[in-house]
Structure formats: C-alpha cells, structure tokens
C-alpha positions as CSV (number, residue, x, y, z in Angstrom):
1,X,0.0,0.0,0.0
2,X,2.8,2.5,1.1
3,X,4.5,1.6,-2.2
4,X,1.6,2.3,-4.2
5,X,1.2,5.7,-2.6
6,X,4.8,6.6,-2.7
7,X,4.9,5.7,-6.4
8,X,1.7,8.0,-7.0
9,X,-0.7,5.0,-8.1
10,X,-2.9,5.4,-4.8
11,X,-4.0,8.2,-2.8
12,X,-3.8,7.7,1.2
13,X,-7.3,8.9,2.4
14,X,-6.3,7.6,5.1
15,X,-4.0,10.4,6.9
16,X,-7.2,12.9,5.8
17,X,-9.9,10.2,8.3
18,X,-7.3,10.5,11.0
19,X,-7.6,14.7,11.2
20,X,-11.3,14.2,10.6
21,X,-11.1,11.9,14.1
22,X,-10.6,15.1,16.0
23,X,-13.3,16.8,15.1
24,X,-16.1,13.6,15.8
25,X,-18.2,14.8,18.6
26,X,-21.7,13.8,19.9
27,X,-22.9,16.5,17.5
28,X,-21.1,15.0,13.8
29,X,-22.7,11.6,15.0
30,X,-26.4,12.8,15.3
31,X,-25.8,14.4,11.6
32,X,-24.7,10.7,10.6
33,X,-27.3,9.4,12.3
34,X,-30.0,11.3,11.0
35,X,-28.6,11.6,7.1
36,X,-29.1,7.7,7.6
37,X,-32.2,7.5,8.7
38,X,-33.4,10.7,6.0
39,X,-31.8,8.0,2.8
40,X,-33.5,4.8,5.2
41,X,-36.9,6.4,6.4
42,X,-39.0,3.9,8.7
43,X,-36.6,0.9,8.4
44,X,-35.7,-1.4,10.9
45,X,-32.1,-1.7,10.8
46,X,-32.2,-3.7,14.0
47,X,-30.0,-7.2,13.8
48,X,-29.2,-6.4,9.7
49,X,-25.8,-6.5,8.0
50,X,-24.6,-2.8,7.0
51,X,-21.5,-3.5,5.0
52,X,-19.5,-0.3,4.7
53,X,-16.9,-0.7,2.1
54,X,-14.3,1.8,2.1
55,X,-15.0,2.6,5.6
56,X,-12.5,5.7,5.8
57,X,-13.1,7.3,9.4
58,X,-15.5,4.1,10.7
59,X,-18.0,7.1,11.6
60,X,-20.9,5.4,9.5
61,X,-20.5,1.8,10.8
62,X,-20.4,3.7,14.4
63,X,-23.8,4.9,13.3
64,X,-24.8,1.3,12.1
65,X,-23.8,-0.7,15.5
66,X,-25.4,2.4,17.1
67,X,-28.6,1.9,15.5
68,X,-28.5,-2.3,16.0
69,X,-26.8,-3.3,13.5
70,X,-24.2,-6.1,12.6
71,X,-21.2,-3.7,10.5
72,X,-18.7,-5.2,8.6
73,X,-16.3,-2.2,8.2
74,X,-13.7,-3.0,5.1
75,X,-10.9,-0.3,3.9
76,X,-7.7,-1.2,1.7
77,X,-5.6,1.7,3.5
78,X,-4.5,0.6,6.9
79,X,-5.0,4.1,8.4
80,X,-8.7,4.3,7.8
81,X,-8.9,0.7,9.0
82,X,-7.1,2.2,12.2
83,X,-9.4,5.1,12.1
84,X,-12.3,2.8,12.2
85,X,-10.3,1.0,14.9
86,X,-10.3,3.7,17.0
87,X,-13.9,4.6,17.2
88,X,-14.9,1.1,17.6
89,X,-12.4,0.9,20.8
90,X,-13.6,4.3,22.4
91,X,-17.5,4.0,21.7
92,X,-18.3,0.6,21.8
93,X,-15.0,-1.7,22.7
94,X,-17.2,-4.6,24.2
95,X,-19.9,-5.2,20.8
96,X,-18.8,-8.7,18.8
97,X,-20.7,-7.5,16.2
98,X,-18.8,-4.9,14.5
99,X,-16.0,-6.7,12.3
100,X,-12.8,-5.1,11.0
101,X,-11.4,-6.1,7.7
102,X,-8.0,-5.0,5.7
C-alpha cells in the first residue's frame, strides 16, 4: 500500500480520516445518524448486515452498530482501517458484532 502511494498510483485517504477523528463529537454523530435514517426512512435496521466498504473514518459503521446493527467495516488503506479501529475501541469496545477487515 505504502508503495503504491509513494509511487503515486494510490491516494492515502487515510491520513485525511485521521484529522477528521478530532473533530467527531456527539454533535457529527447525530448528523450521521439522521442523514441515515433521511436516505432509510422507517426501516428497521435492528440485527441487519450494514457492509461499509471503504469505511475511511469508521463514523458510519459507528452509526450502524449504534442503531443495531451487525457492521462489517472494510478499507484497503491501513490508516482508515485504524481510524475505524479507534472509534470502535472508544464508543463501543465490548460489541462482537462490528467486524474489521483489511
């Protein structure tokens, strides 16, 4: 991956998801929340999959296991895969069912 970048062939979103970690609050999580629920009205997302490919910051699938669901959160770059990482570990360290891919 850091050969790819380095060569100019792939861009590293990650670094950008790891300044936009600062700046999640209570406040950027309702926005998800709702924007979700606005493209989902009156679903149940209770106990289904949310598959969030190119997961960058994880702040979606946070939204997902927040609202009941089981997340598998997949990124190529290993920084959003930290990212993600990190918000599972600081909002919700004990779920088993938000998975982590590379």
């Amino acid at each position: 991956f850091n050969k790819e970048v380095n060569d100019g062939k792939r861009f590293g979103f990650g670094k950008n998801w790891e300044s936009f970690l600062k700046t999640i609050n209570d406040k950027s999580i309702e926005i998800a929340t709702q924007s979700i629920k606005d493209k989902f009205p009156n679903y149940e997302f209770k106990n289904k999959i949310f598959i969030d490919f190119g997961c960058g910051s994880g702040l979606f699938s946070l939204v997902a296991i927040q609202l009941g669901c089981i997340v598998y959160s997949i990124d190529y770059d290993p920084s959003s895969v930290a990212c993600t990482q990190y918000l599972k570990e600081k909002y919700c360290p004990n779920t088993q069912n938000w998975i982590i891919i590379q």
